[in-house]
C-alpha positions as CSV (number, residue, x, y, z in Angstrom):
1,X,3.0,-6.7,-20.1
2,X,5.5,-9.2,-18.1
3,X,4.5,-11.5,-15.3
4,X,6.0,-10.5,-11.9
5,X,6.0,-12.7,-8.5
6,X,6.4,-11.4,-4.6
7,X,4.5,-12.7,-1.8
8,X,1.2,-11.8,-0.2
9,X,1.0,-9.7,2.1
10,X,-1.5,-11.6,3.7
11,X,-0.9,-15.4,3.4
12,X,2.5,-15.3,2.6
13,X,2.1,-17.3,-0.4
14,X,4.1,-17.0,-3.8
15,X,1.7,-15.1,-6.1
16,X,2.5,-13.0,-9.7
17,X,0.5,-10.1,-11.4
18,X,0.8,-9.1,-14.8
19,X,1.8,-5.4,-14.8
20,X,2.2,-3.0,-17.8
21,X,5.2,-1.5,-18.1
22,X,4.1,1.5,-20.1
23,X,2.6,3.4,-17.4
24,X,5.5,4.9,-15.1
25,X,4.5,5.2,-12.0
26,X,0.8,2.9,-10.9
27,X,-1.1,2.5,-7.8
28,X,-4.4,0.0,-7.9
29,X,-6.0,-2.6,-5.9
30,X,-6.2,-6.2,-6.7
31,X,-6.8,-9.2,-5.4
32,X,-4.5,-12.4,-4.7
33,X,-5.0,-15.1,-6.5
34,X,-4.3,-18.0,-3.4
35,X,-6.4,-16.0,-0.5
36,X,-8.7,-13.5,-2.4
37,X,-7.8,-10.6,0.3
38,X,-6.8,-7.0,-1.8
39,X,-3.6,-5.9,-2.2
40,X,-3.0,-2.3,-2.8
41,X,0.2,-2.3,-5.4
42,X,2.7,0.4,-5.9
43,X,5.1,0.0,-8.9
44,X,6.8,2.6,-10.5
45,X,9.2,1.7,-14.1
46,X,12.0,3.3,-16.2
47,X,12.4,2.8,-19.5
48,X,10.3,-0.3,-19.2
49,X,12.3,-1.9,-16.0
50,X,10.6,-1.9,-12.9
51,X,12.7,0.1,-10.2
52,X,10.1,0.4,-7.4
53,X,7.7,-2.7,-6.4
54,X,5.4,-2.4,-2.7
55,X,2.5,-4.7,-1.8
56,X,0.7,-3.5,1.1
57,X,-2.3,-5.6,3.0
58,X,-5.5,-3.1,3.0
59,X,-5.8,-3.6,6.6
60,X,-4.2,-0.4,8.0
């Protein structure tokens, strides 16, 4: 597990999830930790590294 920080989607604040590395390619919905709105997250990893990274607000 390693922490990683982006910014909300929604309030545009500095937030981080803790995202495991060991599953290559993830999509799940969770909520930020300033505003409490979801945030569907994207992330996809090689060899441990994360390559691809997308927050998106649920309101679509």
């Amino acid at each position: 597990m390693f922490e990683h920080f982006f910014q909300c989607p929604y309030c545009w604040e500095e937030i981080s999830m803790l995202m495991d590395p060991s599953v290559p390619k993830q999509t799940y919905v969770e909520d930020c930790e300033v505003c409490c709105n979801p945030i569907e997250v994207t992330a996809e990893f090689q060899n441990n590294e994360l390559v691809g990274f997308v927050a998106r607000n649920m309101e679509r």
